[in-house]
C-alpha positions as CSV (number, residue, x, y, z in Angstrom):
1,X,21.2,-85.0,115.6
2,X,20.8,-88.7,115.1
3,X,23.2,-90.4,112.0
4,X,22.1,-90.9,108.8
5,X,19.4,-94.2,108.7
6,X,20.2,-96.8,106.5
7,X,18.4,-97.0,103.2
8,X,15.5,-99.1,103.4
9,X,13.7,-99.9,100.1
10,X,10.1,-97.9,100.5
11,X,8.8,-101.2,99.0
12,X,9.1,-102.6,102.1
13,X,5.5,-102.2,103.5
14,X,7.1,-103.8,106.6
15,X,9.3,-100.8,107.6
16,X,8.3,-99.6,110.5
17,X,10.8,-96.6,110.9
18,X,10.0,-93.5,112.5
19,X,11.5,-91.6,109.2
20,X,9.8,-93.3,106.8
21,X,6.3,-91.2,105.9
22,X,3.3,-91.8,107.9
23,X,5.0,-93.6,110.9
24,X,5.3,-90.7,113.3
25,X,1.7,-90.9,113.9
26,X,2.6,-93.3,117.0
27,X,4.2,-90.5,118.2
28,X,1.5,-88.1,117.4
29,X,-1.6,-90.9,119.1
30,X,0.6,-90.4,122.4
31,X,-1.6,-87.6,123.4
32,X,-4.9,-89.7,123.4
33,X,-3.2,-92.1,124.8
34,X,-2.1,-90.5,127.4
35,X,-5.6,-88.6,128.1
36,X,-7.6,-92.3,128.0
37,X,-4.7,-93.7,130.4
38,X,-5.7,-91.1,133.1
39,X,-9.6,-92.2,132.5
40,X,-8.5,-95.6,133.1
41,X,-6.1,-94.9,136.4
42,X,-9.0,-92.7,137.7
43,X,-11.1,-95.8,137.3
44,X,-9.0,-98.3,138.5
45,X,-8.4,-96.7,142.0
46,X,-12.0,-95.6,142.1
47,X,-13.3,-99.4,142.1
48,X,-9.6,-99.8,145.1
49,X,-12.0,-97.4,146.6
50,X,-14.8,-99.5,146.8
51,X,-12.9,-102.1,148.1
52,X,-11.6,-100.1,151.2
53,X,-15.1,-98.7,152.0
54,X,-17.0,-102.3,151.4
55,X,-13.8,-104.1,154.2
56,X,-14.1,-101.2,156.8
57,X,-17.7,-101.5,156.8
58,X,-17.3,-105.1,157.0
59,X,-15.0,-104.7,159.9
60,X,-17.7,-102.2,161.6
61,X,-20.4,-105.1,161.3
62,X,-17.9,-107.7,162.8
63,X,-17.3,-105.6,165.4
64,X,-20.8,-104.7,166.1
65,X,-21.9,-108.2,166.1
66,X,-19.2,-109.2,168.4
67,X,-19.0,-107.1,171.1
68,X,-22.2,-107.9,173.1
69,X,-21.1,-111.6,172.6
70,X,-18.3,-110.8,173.8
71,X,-19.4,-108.5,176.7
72,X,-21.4,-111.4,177.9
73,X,-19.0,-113.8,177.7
74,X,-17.9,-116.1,180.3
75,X,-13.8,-114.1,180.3
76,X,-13.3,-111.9,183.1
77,X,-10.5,-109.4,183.8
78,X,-7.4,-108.6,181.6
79,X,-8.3,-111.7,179.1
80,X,-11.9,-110.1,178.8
81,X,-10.5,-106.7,178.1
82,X,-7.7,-108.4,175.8
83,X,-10.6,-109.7,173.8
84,X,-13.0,-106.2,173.8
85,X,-9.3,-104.6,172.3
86,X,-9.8,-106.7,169.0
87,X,-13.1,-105.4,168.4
88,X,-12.1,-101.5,169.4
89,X,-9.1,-101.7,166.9
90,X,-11.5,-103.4,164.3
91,X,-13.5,-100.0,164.6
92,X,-10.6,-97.6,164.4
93,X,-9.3,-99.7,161.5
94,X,-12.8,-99.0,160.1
95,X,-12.0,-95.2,160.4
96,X,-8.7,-95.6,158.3
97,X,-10.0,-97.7,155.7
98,X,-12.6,-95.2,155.4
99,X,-10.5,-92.4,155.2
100,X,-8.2,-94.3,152.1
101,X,-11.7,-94.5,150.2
102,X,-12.4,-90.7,150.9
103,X,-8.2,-89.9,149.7
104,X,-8.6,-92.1,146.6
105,X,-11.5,-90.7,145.4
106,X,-11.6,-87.1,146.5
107,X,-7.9,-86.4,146.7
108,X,-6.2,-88.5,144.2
109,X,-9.0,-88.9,141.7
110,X,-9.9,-85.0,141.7
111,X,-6.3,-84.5,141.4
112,X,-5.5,-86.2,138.5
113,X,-8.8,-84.9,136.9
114,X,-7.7,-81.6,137.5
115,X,-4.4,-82.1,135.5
116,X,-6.0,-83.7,132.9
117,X,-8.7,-80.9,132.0
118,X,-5.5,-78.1,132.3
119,X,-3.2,-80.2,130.1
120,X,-5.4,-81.8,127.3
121,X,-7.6,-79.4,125.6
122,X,-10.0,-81.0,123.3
123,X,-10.8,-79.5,119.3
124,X,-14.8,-78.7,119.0
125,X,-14.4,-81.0,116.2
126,X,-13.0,-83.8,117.7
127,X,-9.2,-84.8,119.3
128,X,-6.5,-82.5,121.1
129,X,-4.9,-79.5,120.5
130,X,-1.5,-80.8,121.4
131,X,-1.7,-84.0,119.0
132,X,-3.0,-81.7,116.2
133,X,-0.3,-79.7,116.5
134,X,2.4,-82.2,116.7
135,X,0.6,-83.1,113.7
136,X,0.7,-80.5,112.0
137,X,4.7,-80.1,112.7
138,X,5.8,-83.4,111.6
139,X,3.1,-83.5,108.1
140,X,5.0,-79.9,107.1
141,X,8.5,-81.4,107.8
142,X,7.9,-84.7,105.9
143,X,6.2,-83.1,102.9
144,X,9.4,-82.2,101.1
145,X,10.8,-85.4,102.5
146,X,8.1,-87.4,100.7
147,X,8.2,-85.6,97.4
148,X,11.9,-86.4,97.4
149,X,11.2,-90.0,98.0
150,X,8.2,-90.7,95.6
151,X,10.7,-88.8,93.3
152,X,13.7,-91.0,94.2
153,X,11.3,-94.2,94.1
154,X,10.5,-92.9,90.3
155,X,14.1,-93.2,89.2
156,X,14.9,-95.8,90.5
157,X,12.2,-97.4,89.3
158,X,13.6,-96.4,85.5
159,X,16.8,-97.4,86.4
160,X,16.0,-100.7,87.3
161,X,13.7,-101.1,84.1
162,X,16.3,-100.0,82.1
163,X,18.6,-102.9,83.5
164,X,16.1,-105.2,83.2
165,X,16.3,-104.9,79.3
166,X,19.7,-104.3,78.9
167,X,19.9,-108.1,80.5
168,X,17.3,-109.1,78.3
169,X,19.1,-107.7,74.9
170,X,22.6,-109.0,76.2
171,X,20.8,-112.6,76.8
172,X,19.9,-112.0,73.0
173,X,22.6,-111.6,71.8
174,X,24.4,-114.5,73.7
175,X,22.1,-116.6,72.2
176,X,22.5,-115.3,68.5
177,X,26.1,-115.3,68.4
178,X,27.8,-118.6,66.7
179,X,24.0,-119.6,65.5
180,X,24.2,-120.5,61.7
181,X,19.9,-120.3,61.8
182,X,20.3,-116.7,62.3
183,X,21.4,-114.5,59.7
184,X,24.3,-112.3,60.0
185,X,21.9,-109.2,59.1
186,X,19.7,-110.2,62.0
187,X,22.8,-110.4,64.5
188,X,23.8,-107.0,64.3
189,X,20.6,-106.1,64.3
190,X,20.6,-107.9,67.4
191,X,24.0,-106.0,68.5
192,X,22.6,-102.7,67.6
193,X,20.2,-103.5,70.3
194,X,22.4,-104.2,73.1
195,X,24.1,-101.1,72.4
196,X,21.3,-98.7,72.7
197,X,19.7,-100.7,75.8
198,X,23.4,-100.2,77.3
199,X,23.2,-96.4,76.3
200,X,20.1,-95.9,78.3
201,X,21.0,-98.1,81.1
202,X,24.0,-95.3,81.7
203,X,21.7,-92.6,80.8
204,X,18.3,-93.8,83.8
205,X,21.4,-94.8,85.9
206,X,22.8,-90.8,85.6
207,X,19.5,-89.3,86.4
208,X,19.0,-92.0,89.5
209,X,22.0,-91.3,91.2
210,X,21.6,-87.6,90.6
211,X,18.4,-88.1,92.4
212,X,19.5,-89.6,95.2
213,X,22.2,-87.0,95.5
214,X,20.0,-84.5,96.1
215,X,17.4,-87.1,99.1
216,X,21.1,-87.2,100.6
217,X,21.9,-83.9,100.9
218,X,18.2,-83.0,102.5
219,X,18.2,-85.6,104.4
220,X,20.0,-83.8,107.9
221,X,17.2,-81.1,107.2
222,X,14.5,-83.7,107.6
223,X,16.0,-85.2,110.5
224,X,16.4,-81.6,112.0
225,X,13.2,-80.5,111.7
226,X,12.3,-83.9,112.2
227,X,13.5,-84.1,115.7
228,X,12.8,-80.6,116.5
229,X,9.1,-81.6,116.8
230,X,9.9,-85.1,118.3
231,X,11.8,-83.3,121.2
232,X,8.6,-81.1,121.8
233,X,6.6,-84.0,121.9
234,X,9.1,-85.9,124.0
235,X,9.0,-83.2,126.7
236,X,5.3,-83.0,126.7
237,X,5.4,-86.8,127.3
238,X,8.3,-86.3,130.3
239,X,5.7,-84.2,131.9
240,X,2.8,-86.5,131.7
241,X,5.1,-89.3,132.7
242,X,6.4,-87.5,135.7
243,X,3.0,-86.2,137.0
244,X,1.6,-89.6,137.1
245,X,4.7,-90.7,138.4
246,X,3.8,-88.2,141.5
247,X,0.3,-89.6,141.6
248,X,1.1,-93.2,141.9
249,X,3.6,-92.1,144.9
250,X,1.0,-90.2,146.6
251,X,-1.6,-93.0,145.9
252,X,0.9,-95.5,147.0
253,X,1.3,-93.5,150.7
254,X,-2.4,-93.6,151.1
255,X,-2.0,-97.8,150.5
256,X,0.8,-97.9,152.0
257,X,-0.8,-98.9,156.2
258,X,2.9,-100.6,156.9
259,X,3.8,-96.8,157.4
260,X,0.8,-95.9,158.5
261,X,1.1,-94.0,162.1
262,X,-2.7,-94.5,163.2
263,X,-2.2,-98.4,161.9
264,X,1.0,-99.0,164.2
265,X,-0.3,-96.8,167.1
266,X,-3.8,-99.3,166.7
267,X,-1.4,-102.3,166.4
268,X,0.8,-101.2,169.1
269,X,-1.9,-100.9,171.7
270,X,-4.0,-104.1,171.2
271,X,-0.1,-105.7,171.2
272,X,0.0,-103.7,174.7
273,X,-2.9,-104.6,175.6
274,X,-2.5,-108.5,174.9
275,X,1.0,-108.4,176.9
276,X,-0.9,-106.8,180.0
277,X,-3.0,-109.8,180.2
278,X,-2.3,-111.4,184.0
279,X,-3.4,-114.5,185.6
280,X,-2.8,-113.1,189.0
281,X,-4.9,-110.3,188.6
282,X,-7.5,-112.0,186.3
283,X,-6.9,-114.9,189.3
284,X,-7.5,-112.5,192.4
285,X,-10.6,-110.8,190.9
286,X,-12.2,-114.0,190.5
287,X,-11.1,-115.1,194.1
288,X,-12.7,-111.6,195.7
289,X,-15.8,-112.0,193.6
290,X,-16.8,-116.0,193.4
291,X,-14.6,-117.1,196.0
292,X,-12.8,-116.6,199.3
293,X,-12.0,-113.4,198.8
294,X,-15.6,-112.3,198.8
295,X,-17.1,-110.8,202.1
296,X,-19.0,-112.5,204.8
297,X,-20.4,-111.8,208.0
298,X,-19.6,-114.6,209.8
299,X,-21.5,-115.9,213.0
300,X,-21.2,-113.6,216.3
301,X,-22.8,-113.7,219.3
302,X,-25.5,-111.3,219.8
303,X,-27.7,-110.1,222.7
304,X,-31.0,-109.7,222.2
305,X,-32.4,-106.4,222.6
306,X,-36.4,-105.1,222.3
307,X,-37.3,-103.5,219.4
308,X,-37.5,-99.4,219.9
309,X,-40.6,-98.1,218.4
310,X,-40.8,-94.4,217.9
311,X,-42.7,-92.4,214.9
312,X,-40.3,-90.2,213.4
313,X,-41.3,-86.8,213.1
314,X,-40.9,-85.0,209.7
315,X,-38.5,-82.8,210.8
316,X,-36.1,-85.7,212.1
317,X,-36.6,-87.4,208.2
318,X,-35.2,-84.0,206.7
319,X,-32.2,-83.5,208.8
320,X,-31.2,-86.8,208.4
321,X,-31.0,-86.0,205.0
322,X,-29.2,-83.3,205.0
323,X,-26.6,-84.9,207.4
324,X,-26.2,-87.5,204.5
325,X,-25.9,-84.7,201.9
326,X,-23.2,-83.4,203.7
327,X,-21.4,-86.3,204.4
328,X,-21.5,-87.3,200.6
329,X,-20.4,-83.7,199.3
330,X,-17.9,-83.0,202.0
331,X,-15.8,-86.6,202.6
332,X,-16.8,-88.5,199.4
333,X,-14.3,-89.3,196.5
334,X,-15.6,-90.1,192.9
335,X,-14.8,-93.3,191.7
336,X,-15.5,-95.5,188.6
337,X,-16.5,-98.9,188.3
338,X,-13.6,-101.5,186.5
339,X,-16.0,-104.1,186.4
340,X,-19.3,-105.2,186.7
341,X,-21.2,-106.2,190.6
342,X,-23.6,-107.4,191.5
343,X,-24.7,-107.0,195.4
344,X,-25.0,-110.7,196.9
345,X,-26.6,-108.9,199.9
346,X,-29.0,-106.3,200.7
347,X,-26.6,-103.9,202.0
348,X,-24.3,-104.3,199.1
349,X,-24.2,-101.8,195.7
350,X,-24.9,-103.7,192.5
351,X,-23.5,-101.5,189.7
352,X,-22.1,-102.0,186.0
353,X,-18.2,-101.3,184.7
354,X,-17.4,-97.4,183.7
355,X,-20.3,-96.5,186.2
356,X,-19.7,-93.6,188.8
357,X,-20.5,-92.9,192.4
358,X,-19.0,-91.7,195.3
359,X,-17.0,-93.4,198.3
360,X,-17.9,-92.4,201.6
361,X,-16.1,-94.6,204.4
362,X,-12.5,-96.1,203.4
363,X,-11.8,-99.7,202.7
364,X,-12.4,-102.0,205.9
365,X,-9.8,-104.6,207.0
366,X,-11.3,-107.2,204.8
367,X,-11.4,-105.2,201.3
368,X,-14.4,-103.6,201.4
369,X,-15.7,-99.6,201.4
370,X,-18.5,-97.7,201.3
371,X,-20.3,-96.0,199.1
372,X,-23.3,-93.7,197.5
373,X,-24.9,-93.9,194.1
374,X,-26.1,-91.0,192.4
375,X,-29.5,-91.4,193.7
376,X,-28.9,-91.8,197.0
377,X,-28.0,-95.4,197.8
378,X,-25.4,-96.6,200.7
379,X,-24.1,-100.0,200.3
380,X,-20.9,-101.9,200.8
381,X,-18.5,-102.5,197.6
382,X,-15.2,-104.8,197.0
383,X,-12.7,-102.1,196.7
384,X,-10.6,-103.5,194.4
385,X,-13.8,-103.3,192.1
386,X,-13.0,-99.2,191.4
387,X,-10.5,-96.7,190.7
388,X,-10.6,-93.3,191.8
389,X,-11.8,-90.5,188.9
């Protein structure tokens, strides 16, 4: 139990001490305040929500903009993918942002919602069970206190009145001693005075100090009981505090992308993906595709031989297909397209990147193989152009 304040005069309108009457409502208004803080923290990471969904849908529209711009631009190879990487982690970052809006409201807002409906339960008529009880506790264990006080207040009151005109009468008498204008009668009149103000004087001053006596000795009672319901209140309050504590923390984890797995594994791969970028391979494609590297059929010497005219029979047509169907089913691989081509010749495939068809003859001596498209087209391809499913 806490010592023994030090008298304060309850004139002092300024006092602002817990024991003095009235002044634990503070205490008591905890409980609202506590139930319109979690109103507030509920709308405060409501409108954070809004912010997370309004940038990942303005990432999703960046990168939607961006990405046929940047399809068709005039990069190539490993600085081309580099680029498209930006705009794929934009979308994923999209995701994450969106999933923090959907945590903060639907997690951490029902959450805290939740705890507040079990742990404030509201009067029909208006404020909180808890707060009425706490002030209920403290009005019961101050009421004696307060009678005491407005008692104690009363007598000292007296007491101080009673100086007052002891002074007075003593000033009185000061003044008539030694003066020849006032008669002798009228002095000890004067005297008389004095003697009865001084009488009463001790007799206010017995009754004040008795009075105060007895606010002394109640006072550790009031304190007790006092206390007793501050304590209850307190641990209410250490409850409250260390729920919202919990909520901040798991709000904070949801904020918190520097710890983020999906944000380093995001950040990590465009970094990867940046580092792969390679000027010899960026370099060679462009050398196979617009430049030396490219195929040619150079100039030979050829005989000249008379066109064979023949009318081929439908049944030649049909197993000539089937020889092809077998061909393609029975020594073809499946491969996909890295990047786009497009056939400079008329015997060449023309086909776009992530596109699939099958290889049919290994690559020649000069880079190049043969394949089939889905629908039935043979043509020549750079090899290096594919990778095998």
């Amino acid at each position: 139990m806490s010592t023994l304040p030090a008298e304060t005069g309850p004139e002092d309108a300024n006092n602002q001490s817990f024991w003095m009457p009235g002044n634990y409502h503070r205490t008591v208004k905890r409980t609202e305040d506590a139930f319109q803080a979690c109103n507030d923290i509920v709308t405060c990471f409501q409108e954070r929500a809004r912010v997370e969904r309004q940038y990942a849908q303005q990432l999703s529209e960046w990168s939607t903009k961006w990405k046929p711009l940047v399809d068709a631009s005039p990069l190539y190879g490993s600085l081309l993918r580099a680029w498209q990487c930006f705009l794929f982690s934009a979308d994923r970052l999209s995701s994450l942002h969106s999933s923090i809006c959907r945590a903060l409201v639907s997690e951490e807002g029902d959450r805290i919602r939740t705890w507040q409906k079990d742990t404030f339960h509201k009067k029909i008529f208006g404020g909180f069970k808890e707060s009425q009880d706490f002030e209920t506790g403290f009005s019961r264990a101050q009421k004696p206190w307060g009678k005491r006080l407005k008692k104690l207040e009363k007598a000292r009151t007296a007491f101080h009145k009673a100086c007052r005109k002891e002074h007075m009468a003593g000033e009185r008498e000061a003044h008539a001693q030694g003066n020849p204008d006032i008669a002798i009668e009228k002095q000890r009149k004067i005297q008389e005075e004095t003697e009865l103000a001084h009488q009463e004087t001790e007799k206010v001053r017995a009754r004040y100090e008795k009075v105060l006596e007895e606010v002394t000795r109640y006072a550790p009672r009031y304190m007790e009981e006092m206390e007793s319901i501050f304590d209850q209140s307190q641990e209410e309050e250490r409850k409250r505090i260390s729920f919202l504590k919990q909520a901040f923390l798991s709000i904070h984890r949801h904020l918190d992308v520097t710890n983020n797995d999906s944000i380093k594994a995001v950040y990590n791969e465009l970094h990867n993906t940046l580092m792969s970028i390679s000027e010899q391979e960026d370099l060679r494609w462009w050398k196979n595709t617009h430049g030396p590297g490219m195929p040619t059929d150079w100039p030979q010497y050829q005989e000249w031989t008379p066109d064979k005219k023949h009318k081929k029979g439908k049944k030649e047509v049909e197993q000539k297909a089937v020889m092809m169907e077998r061909s393609v089913m029975i020594g073809g691989v499946r491969v996909r397209a890295l990047y786009d081509y497009v056939g400079q010749e008329t015997d060449e495939l023309s086909f776009k990147a992530g596109e699939e068809f099958r290889k049919i003859e290994d690559e020649d001596d000069q880079g190049w193989c043969r394949g089939m498209m889905d629908g039935g087209k043979e043509g020549l391809y750079p090899a290096n152009y594919v990778e095998v499913v």
